[in-house]
PyMOL commands that place a pseudoatom at each C-alpha (Angstrom):
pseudoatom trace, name=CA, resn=UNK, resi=1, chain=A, elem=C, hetatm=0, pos=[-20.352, 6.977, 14.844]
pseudoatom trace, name=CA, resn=UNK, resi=2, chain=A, elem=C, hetatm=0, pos=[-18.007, 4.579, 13.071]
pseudoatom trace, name=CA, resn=UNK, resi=3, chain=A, elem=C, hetatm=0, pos=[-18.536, 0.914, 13.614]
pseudoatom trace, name=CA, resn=UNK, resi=4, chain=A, elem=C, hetatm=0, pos=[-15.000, -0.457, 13.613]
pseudoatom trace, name=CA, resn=UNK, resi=5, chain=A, elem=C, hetatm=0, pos=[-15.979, -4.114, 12.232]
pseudoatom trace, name=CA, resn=UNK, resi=6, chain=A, elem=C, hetatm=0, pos=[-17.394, -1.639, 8.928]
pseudoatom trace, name=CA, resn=UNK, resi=7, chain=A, elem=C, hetatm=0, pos=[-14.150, -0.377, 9.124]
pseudoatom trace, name=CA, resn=UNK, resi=8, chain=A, elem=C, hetatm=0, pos=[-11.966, -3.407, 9.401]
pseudoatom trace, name=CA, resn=UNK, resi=9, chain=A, elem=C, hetatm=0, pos=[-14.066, -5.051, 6.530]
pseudoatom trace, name=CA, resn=UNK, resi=10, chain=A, elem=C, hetatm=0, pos=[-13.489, -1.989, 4.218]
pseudoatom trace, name=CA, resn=UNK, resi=11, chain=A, elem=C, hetatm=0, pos=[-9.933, -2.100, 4.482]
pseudoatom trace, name=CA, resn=UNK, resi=12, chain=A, elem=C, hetatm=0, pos=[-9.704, -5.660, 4.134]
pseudoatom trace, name=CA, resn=UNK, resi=13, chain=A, elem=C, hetatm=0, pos=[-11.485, -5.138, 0.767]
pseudoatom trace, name=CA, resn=UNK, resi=14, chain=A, elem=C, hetatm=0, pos=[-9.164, -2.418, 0.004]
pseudoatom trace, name=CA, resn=UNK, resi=15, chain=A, elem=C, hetatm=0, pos=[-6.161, -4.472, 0.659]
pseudoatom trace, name=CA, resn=UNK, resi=16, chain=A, elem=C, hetatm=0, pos=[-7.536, -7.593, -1.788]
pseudoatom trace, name=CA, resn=UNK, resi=17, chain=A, elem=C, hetatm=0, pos=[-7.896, -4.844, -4.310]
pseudoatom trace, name=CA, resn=UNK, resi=18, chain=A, elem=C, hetatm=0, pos=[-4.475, -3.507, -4.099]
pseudoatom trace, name=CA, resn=UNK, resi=19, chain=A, elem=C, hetatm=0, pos=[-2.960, -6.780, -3.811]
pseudoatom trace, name=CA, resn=UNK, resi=20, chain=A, elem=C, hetatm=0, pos=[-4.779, -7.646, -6.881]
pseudoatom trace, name=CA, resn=UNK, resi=21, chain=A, elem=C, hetatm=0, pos=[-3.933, -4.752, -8.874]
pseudoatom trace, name=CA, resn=UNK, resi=22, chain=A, elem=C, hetatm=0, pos=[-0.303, -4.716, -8.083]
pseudoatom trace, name=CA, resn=UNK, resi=23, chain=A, elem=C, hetatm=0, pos=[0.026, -8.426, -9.101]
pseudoatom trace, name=CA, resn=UNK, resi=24, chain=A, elem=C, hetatm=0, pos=[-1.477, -7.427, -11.974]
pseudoatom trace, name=CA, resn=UNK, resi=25, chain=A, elem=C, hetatm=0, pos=[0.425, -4.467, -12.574]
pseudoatom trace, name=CA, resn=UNK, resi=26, chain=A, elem=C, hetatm=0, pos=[-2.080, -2.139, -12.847]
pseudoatom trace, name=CA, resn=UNK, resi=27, chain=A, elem=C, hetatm=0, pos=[-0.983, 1.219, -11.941]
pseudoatom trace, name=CA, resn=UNK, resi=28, chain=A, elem=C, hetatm=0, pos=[-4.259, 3.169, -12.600]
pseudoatom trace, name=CA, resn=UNK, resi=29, chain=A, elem=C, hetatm=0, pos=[-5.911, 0.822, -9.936]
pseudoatom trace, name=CA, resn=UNK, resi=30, chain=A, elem=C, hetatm=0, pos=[-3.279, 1.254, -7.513]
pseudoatom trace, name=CA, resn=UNK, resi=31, chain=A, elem=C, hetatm=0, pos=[-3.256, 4.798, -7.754]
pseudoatom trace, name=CA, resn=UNK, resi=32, chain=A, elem=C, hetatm=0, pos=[-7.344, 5.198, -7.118]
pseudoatom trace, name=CA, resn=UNK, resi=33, chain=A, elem=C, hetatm=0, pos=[-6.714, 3.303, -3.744]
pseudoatom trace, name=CA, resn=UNK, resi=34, chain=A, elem=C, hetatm=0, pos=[-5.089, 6.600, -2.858]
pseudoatom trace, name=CA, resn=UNK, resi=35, chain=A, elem=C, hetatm=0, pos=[-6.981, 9.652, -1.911]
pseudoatom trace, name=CA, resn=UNK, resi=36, chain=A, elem=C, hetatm=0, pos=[-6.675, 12.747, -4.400]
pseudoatom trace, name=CA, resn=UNK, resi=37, chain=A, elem=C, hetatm=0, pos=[-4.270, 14.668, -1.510]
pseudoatom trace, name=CA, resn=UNK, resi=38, chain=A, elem=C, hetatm=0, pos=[-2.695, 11.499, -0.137]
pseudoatom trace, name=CA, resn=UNK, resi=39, chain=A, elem=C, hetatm=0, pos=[1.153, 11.547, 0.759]
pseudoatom trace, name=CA, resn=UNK, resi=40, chain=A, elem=C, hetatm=0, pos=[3.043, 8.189, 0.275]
pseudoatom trace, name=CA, resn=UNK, resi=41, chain=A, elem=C, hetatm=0, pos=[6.477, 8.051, 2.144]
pseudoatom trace, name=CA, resn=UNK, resi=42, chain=A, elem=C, hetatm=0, pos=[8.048, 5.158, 0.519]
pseudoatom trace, name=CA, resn=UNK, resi=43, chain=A, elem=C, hetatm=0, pos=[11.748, 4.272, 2.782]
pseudoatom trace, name=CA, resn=UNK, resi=44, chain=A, elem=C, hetatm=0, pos=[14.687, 5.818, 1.173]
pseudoatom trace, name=CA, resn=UNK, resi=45, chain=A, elem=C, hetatm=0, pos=[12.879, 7.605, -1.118]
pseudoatom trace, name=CA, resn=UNK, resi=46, chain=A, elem=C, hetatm=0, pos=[11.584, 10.984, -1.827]
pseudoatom trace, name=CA, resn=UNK, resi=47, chain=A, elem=C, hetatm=0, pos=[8.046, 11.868, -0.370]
pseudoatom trace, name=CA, resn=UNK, resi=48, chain=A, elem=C, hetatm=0, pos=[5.135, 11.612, -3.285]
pseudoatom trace, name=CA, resn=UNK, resi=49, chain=A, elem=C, hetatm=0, pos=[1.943, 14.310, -2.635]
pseudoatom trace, name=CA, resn=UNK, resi=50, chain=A, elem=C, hetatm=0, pos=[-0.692, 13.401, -4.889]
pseudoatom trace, name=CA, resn=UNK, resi=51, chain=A, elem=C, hetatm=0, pos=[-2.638, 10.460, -6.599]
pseudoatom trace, name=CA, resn=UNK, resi=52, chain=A, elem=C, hetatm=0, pos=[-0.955, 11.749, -9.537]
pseudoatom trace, name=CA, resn=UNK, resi=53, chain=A, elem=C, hetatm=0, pos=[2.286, 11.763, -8.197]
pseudoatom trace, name=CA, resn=UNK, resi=54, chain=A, elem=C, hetatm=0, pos=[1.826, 8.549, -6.304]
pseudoatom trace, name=CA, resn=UNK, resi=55, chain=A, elem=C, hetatm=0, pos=[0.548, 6.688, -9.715]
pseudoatom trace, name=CA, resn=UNK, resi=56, chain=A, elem=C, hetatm=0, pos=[3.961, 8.382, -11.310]
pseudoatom trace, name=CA, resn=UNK, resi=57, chain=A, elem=C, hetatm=0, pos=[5.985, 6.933, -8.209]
pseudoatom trace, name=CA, resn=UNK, resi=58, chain=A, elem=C, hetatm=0, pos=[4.302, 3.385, -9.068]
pseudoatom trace, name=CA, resn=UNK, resi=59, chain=A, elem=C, hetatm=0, pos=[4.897, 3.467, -12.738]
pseudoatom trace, name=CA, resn=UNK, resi=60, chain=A, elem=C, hetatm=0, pos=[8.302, 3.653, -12.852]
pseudoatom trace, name=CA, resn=UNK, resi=61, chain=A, elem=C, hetatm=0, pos=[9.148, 0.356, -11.912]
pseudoatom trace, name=CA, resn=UNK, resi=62, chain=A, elem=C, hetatm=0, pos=[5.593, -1.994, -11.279]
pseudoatom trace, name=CA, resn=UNK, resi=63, chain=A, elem=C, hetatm=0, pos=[5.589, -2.419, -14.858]
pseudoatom trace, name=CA, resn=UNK, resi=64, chain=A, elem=C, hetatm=0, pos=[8.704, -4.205, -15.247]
pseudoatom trace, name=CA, resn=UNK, resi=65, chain=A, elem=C, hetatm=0, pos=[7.731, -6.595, -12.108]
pseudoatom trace, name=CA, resn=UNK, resi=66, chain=A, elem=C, hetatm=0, pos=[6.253, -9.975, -11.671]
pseudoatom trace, name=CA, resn=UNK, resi=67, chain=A, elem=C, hetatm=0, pos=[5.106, -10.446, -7.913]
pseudoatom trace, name=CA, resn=UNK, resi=68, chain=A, elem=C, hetatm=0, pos=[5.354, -14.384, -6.777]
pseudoatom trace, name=CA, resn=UNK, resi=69, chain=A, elem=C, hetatm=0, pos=[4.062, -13.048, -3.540]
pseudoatom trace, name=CA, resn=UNK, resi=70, chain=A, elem=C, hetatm=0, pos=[2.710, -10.035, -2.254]
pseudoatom trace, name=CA, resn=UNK, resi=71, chain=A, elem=C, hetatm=0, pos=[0.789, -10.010, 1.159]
pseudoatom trace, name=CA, resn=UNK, resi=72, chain=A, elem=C, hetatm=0, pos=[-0.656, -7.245, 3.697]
pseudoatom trace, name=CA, resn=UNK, resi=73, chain=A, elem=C, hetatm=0, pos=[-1.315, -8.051, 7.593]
pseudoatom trace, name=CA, resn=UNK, resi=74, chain=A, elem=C, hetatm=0, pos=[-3.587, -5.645, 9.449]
pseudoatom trace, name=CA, resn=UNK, resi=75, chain=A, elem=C, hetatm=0, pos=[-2.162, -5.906, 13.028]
pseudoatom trace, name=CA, resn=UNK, resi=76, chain=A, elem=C, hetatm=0, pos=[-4.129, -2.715, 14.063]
pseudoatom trace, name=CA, resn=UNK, resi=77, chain=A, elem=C, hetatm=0, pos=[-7.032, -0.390, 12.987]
pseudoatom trace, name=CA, resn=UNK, resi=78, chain=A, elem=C, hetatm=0, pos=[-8.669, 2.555, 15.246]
pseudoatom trace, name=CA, resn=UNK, resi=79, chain=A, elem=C, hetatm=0, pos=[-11.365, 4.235, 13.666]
pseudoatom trace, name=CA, resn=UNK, resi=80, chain=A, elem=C, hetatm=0, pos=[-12.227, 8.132, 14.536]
pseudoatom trace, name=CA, resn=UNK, resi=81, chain=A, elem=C, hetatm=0, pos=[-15.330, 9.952, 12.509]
pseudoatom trace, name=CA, resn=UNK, resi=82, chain=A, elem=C, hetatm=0, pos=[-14.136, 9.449, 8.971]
pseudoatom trace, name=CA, resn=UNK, resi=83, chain=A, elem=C, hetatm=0, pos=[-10.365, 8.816, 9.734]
pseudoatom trace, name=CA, resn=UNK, resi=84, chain=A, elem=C, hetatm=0, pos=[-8.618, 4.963, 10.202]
pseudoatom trace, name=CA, resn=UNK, resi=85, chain=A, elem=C, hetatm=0, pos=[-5.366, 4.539, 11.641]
pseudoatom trace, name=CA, resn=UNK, resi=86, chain=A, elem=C, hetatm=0, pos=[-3.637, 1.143, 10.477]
pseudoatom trace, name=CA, resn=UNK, resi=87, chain=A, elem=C, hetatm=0, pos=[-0.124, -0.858, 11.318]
pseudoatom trace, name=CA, resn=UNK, resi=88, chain=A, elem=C, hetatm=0, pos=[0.633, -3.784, 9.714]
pseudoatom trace, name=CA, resn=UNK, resi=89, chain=A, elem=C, hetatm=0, pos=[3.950, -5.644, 8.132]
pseudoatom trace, name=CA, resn=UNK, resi=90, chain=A, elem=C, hetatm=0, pos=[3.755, -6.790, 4.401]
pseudoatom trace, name=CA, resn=UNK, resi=91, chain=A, elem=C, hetatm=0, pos=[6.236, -9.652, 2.722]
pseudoatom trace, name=CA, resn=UNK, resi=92, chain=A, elem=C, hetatm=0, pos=[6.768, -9.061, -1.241]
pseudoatom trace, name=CA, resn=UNK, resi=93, chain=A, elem=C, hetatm=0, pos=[8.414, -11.767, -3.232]
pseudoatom trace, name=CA, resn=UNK, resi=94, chain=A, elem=C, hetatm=0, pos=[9.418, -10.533, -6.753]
pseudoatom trace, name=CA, resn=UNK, resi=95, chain=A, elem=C, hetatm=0, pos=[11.185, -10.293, -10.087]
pseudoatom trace, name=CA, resn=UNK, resi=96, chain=A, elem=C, hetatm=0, pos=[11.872, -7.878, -12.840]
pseudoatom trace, name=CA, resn=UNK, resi=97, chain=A, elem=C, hetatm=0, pos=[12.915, -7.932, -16.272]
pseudoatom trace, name=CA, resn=UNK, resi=98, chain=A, elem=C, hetatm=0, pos=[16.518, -9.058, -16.498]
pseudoatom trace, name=CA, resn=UNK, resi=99, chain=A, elem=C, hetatm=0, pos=[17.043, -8.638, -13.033]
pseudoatom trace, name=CA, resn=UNK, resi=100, chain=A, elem=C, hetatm=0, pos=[17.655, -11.071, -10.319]
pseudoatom trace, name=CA, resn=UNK, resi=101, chain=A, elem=C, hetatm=0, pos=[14.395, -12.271, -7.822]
pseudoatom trace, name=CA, resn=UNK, resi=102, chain=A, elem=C, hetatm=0, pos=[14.499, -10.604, -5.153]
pseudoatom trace, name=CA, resn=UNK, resi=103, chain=A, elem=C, hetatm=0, pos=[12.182, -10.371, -1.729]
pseudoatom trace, name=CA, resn=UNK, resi=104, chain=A, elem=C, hetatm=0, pos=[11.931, -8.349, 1.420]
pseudoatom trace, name=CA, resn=UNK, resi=105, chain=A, elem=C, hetatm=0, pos=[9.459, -8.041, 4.178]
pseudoatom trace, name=CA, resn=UNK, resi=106, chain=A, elem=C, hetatm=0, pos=[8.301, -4.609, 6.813]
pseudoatom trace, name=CA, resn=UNK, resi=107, chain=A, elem=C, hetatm=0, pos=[5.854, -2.683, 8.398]
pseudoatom trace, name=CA, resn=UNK, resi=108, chain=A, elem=C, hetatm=0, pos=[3.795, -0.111, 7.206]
pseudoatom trace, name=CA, resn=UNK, resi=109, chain=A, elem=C, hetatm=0, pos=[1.266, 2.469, 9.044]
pseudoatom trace, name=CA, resn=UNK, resi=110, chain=A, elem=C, hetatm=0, pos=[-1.800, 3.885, 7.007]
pseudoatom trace, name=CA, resn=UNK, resi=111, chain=A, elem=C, hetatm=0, pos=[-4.074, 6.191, 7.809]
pseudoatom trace, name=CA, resn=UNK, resi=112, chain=A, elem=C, hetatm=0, pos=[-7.622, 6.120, 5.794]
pseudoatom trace, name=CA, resn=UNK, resi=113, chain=A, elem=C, hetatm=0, pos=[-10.241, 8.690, 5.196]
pseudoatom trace, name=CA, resn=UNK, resi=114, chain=A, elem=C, hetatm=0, pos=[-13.744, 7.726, 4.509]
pseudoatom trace, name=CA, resn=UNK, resi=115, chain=A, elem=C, hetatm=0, pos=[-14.364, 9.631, 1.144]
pseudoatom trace, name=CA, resn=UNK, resi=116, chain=A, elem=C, hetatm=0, pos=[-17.534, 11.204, -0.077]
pseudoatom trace, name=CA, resn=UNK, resi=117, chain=A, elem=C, hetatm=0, pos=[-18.733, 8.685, -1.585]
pseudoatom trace, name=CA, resn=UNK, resi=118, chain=A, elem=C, hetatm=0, pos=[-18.451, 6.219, 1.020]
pseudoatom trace, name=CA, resn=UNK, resi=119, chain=A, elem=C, hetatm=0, pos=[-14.749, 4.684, -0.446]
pseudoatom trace, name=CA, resn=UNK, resi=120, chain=A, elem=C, hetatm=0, pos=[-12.509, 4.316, 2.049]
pseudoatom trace, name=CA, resn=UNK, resi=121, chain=A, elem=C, hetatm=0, pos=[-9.009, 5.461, 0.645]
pseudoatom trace, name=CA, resn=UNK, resi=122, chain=A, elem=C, hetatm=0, pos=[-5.558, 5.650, 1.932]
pseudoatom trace, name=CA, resn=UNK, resi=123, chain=A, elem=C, hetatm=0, pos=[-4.729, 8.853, 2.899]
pseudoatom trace, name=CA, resn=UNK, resi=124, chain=A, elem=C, hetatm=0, pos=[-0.906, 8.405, 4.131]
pseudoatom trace, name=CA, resn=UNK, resi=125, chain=A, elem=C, hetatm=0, pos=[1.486, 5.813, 3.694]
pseudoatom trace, name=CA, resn=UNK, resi=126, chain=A, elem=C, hetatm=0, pos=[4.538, 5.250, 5.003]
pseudoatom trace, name=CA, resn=UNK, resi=127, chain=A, elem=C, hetatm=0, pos=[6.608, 1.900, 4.957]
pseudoatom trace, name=CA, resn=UNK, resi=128, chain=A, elem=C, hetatm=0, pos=[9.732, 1.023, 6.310]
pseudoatom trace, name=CA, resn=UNK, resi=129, chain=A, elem=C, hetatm=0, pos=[11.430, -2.724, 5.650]
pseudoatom trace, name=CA, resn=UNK, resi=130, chain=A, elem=C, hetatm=0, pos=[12.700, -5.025, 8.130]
pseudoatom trace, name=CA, resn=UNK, resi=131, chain=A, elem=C, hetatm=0, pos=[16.665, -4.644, 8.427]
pseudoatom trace, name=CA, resn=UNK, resi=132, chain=A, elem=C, hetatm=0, pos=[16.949, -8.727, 8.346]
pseudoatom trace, name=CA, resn=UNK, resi=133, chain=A, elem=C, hetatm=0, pos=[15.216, -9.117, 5.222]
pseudoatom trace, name=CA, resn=UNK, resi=134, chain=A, elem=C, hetatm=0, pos=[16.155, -12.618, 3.624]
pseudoatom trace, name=CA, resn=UNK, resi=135, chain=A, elem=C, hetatm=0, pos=[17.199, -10.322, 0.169]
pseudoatom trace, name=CA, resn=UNK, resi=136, chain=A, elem=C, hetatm=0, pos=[16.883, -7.710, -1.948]
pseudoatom trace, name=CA, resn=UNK, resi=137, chain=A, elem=C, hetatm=0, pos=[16.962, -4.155, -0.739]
pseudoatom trace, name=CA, resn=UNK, resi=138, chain=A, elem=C, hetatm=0, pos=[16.399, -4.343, 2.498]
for i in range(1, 138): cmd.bond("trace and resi %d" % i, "trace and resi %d" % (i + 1))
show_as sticks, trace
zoom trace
């Protein structure tokens, strides 16, 4: 059985990982939060299957960004076997080279899978932004 307070404490560690590594703009390290089969569904853009693909999706533009803020909120997580179902709503607050700051705000839902070797990793990901963002793209 699958305590859900093991669970919740796993993801938060995930989520102070991958808060870490995009700040630092680490693409590698993003990309391992992702299991090898995961599917991200990024808004208004095409789906990514794959770590690989994913860590292709993410170097394409974290490199040329500076976050001031990024921030994940868990609202919900529900735990069956080796699967976790999380909502939440994340705020980034960025720049890029030569471009213009920018910042917009939304909710995501991710669903986890306990791996072999006990690492929780994210195993979809979908995000959508909030339509009154204060700027930037959404």
């Amino acid at each position: 059985m699958t305590d859900p307070q093991d669970v919740r404490q796993a993801v938060a560690a995930a989520h102070a990982a991958y808060i870490r590594a995009m700040r630092d703009r680490d693409v590698d390290a993003l990309a391992e939060h992702f299991a090898v089969d995961a599917i991200l569904l990024p808004q208004a853009s095409a789906m990514r299957r794959g770590r690989d693909a994913i860590r292709d999706w993410f170097g394409t533009w974290l490199p040329a960004t500076t976050f001031d803020e990024f921030s994940l909120r868990s609202e919900e997580i529900a735990a069956v076997e080796d699967t976790a179902y999380e909502v939440g709503t994340f705020r980034q607050v960025w720049a890029t080279a030569g471009g213009p700051p920018g910042s917009y705000q939304g909710r995501y839902l991710m669903v986890w899978r306990r791996e072999p070797d006990g690492r929780w990793r994210i195993l979809r990901d979908m995000f959508s932004l909030e339509r009154d963002s204060p700027s930037g793209s959404g």
